[in-house]
C-alpha positions, 0 to 999 in steps of 0.5 A: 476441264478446259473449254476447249478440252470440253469442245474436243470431248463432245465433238468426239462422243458426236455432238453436233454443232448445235449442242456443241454451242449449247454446252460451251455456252454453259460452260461459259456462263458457269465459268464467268464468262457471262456477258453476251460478247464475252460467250460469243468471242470465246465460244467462236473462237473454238472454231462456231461461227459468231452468228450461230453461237449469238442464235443458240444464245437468244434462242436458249435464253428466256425466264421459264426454266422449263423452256429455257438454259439460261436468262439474262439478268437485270445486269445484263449478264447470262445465268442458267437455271438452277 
Protein backbone atom coordinates (compact mmCIF):
# COMPACT_ATOMS: atom_id res chain seq x y z
CA UNK A 1 0.00 0.00 0.00
CA UNK A 2 0.81 3.54 -0.98
CA UNK A 3 1.26 6.22 1.60
CA UNK A 4 -0.97 8.18 0.44
CA UNK A 5 -3.35 5.03 -0.03
CA UNK A 6 -2.55 4.58 3.86
CA UNK A 7 -3.28 8.23 4.69
CA UNK A 8 -6.98 7.78 2.48
CA UNK A 9 -7.81 4.62 4.48
CA UNK A 10 -7.15 6.09 8.18
CA UNK A 11 -8.78 9.23 7.35
CA UNK A 12 -11.74 7.03 6.15
CA UNK A 13 -11.98 4.79 9.19
CA UNK A 14 -11.81 8.44 11.51
CA UNK A 15 -8.21 8.74 12.46
CA UNK A 16 -7.82 12.12 13.46
CA UNK A 17 -4.80 14.22 12.60
CA UNK A 18 -2.66 13.19 15.34
CA UNK A 19 -2.75 9.41 14.87
CA UNK A 20 -2.75 10.10 11.02
CA UNK A 21 0.86 11.51 11.58
CA UNK A 22 1.80 8.80 13.87
CA UNK A 23 1.12 6.20 11.48
CA UNK A 24 2.46 7.63 8.20
CA UNK A 25 5.62 8.47 10.43
CA UNK A 26 5.91 4.82 10.79
CA UNK A 27 4.93 3.82 7.60
CA UNK A 28 8.04 6.06 6.63
CA UNK A 29 10.57 4.75 8.95
CA UNK A 30 9.46 1.01 7.75
CA UNK A 31 9.57 2.19 4.51
CA UNK A 32 13.13 3.77 4.63
CA UNK A 33 12.32 7.14 4.82
CA UNK A 34 14.16 7.64 8.11
CA UNK A 35 15.77 10.54 8.38
CA UNK A 36 13.89 13.56 10.30
CA UNK A 37 13.54 16.08 6.58
CA UNK A 38 12.92 13.21 4.61
CA UNK A 39 9.42 12.21 7.19
CA UNK A 40 8.46 15.60 7.38
CA UNK A 41 8.47 16.56 3.60
CA UNK A 42 6.89 13.22 2.84
CA UNK A 43 4.37 13.20 5.45
CA UNK A 44 3.38 17.04 4.73
CA UNK A 45 3.31 16.56 1.59
CA UNK A 46 -0.13 14.28 2.30
CA UNK A 47 -1.67 17.62 3.37
CA UNK A 48 -0.23 17.90 7.90
CA UNK A 49 1.44 20.93 8.50
CA UNK A 50 5.59 20.42 8.80
CA UNK A 51 5.25 21.59 12.26
CA UNK A 52 3.06 19.31 13.37
CA UNK A 53 4.41 16.17 11.98
CA UNK A 54 8.60 17.41 13.42
CA UNK A 55 5.98 17.68 16.96
CA UNK A 56 4.56 14.12 16.52
CA UNK A 57 8.15 13.07 15.52
CA UNK A 58 10.09 14.23 18.77
CA UNK A 59 7.11 13.92 20.98
CA UNK A 60 7.19 9.88 19.93
CA UNK A 61 10.76 9.60 19.90
CA UNK A 62 12.83 8.33 23.06
CA UNK A 63 14.80 5.06 24.01
CA UNK A 64 12.19 3.43 26.44
CA UNK A 65 10.15 1.14 23.97
CA UNK A 66 7.24 1.25 26.43
CA UNK A 67 6.82 5.10 26.25
CA UNK A 68 7.89 5.41 22.78
CA UNK A 69 7.33 4.48 18.55
CA UNK A 70 10.55 4.90 17.68
CA UNK A 71 14.25 6.28 18.53
CA UNK A 72 17.01 7.97 16.41
CA UNK A 73 19.87 6.13 15.96
CA UNK A 74 23.66 7.27 16.58
CA UNK A 75 23.25 7.69 12.61
CA UNK A 76 20.77 9.99 12.81
CA UNK A 77 17.99 8.21 11.51
CA UNK A 78 14.73 7.06 12.92
CA UNK A 79 13.56 3.24 13.84
CA UNK A 80 10.83 1.89 15.68
CA UNK A 81 10.89 -0.42 18.31
CA UNK A 82 10.73 -3.89 17.85
Amino acid sequence: MTLEGLHDDLFAAGCNRNELAIALIEACILSGIDSGPDIVRTVSALGHSKPSVGAQLSHNRGNNPVRYRWFKAETGHYRLHQ
